[in-house]
Every structure is written in structure tokens, then in C-alpha cells.
C-alpha positions as CSV (number, residue, x, y, z in Angstrom):
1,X,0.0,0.0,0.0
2,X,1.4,3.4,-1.1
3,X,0.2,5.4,1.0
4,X,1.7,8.8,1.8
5,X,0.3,12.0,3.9
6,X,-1.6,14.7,2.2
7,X,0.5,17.8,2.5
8,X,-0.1,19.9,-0.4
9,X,-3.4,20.8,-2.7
10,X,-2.0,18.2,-5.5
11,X,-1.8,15.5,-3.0
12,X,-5.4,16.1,-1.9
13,X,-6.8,16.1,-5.5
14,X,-5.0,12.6,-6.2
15,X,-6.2,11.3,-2.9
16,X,-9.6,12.6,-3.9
17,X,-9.6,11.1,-7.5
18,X,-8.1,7.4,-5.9
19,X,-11.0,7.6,-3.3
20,X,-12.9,8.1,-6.2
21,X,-11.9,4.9,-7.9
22,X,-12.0,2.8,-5.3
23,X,-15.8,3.9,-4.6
24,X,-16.7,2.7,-7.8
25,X,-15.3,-1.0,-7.7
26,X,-16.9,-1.1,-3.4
27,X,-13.9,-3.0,-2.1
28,X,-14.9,-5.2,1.0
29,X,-13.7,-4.2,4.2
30,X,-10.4,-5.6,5.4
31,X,-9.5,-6.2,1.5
32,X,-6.4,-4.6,0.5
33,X,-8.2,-1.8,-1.4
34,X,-10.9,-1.8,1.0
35,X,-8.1,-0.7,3.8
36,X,-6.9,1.4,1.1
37,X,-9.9,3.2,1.0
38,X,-10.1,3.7,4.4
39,X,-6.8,4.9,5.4
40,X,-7.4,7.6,2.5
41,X,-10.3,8.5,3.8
42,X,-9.0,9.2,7.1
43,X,-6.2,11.0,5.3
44,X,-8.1,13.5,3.4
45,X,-10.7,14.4,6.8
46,X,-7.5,15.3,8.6
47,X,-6.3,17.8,6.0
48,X,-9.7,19.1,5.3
49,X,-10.1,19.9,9.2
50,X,-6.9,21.1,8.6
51,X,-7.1,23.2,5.6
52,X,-10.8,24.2,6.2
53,X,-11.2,24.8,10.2
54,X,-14.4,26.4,11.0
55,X,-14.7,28.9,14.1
56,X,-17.1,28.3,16.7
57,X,-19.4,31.7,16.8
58,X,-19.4,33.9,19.9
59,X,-21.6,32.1,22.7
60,X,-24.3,35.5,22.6
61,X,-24.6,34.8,19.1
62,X,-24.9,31.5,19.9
63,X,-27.7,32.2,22.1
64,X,-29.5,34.4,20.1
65,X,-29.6,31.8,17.1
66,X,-31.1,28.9,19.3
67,X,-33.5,31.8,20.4
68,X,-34.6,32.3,16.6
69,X,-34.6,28.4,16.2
70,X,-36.4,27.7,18.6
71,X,-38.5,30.2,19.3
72,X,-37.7,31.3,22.4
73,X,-37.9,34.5,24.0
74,X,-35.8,36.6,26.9
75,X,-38.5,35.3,29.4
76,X,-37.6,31.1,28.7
77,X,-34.1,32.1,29.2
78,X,-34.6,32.9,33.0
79,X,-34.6,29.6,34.1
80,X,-31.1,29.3,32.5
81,X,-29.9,32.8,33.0
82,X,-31.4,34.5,36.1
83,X,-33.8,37.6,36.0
84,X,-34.8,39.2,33.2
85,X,-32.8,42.1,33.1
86,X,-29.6,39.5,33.8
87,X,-31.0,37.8,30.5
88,X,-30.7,41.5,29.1
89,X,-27.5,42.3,30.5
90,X,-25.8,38.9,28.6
91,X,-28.0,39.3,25.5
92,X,-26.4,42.9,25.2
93,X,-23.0,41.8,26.0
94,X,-22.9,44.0,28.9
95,X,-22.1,40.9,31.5
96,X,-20.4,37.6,30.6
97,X,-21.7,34.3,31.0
98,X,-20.8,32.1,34.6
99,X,-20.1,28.7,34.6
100,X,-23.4,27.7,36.3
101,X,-25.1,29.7,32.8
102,X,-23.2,27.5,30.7
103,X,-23.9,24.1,32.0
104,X,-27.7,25.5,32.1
105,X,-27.7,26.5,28.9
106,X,-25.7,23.7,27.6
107,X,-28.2,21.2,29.2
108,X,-31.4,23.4,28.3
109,X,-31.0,24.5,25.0
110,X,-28.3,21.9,23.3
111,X,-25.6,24.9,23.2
112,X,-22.2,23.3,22.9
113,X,-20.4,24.1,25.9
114,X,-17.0,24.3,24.1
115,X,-18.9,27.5,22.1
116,X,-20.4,28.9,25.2
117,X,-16.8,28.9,27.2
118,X,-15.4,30.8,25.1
119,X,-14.2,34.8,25.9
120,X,-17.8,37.0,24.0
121,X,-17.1,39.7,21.9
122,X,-17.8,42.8,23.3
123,X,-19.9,45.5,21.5
């Protein structure tokens, strides 16, 4: 197997043309082109989290989009946030979020915590 890591843009486009190939013939796993396949695979997901990383947005954005999603409104954040005008005060960026927020907003409205930890952007 001549395998070799993916370092530039050519080596991605051959990887992505062998993938190719071996799709079309559907090797059976543990095969040698079905491992082939497989290890190419892997390959060209590392370089494209890589090449293509994608930022996690600000946690108040964040908020505000599961808000629109879902429907929700300053009021249904209470139970997560605190008072209304605390709700307010992190909707406006004007106080950051605590830990005890973030696991309640993590658990109440499917937030990623790893997006709701990080620093907010302030306006």
C-alpha cells in the first residue's frame, strides 16, 4: 500500500480522484483496497479539518440563534440565565456568562459548551 500524507493541494486532488476509484469498484472491508480506501479516507478528513477549520461563533450569538430556532424568548431564558434584566444584560453583552449559565444552557438548549466557554465579543 502506497500510502503517503496529504500535505499539499495536488496531493489532496489525487487522494480525492483514488477515493474516487475505489468507490466505484466497493472494495470489501479488510480487503487490501478496501483498507486502502479507508486509510485515504481518514487522510483526506484530517487535511480538510486542517485546511478548512471552521470557528465556533461567539456564545451570545450562539444564544440568540437557538432563540430564533427555537422560538424562544428573553423570558424562557430565566430559568437558565437568572432575572430578566440578567438575560438583558448577557443578551447585550454587557455581563459575561458564569459557569453555572453555561452548564444550564448547555443542558437546556443543546448549546455546545466548548462555544459557550469561550471569551464573548464585546460590542
Amino acid at each position: 500500500m502506497d500510502i503517503r500524507p496529504i500535505r499539499t493541494e495536488t496531493d489532496y486532488k489525487a487522494s480525492l480522484k483514488t477515493i474516487s476509484r475505489l468507490m466505484e469498484s466497493d472494495p470489501d472491508l479488510g480487503t487490501p483496497e478496501g483498507d486502502r480506501l479507508d486509510v485515504l479516507t481518514t487522510l483526506v478528513q484530517a487535511y480538510e479539518a486542517k485546511l478548512f477549520q471552521i470557528d465556533l461563533p461567539d456564545p451570545v450569538e450562539a444564544i440568540k440563534f437557538r432563540m430564533e430556532q427555537a422560538g424562544l424568548t428573553a423570558k424562557d431564558l430565566e430559568p437558565m440565565i437568572g432575572q430578566r434584566n440578567r438575560v438583558y444584560e448577557i443578551l447585550n453583552r454587557k455581563r459575561p456568562l458564569t459557569l453555572p449559565m453555561i452548564r444550564r444552557l448547555h443542558k437546556g438548549l443543546g448549546i455546545p459548551a466548548e462555544n459557550l466557554i469561550q471569551p464573548t465579543e464585546h460590542a
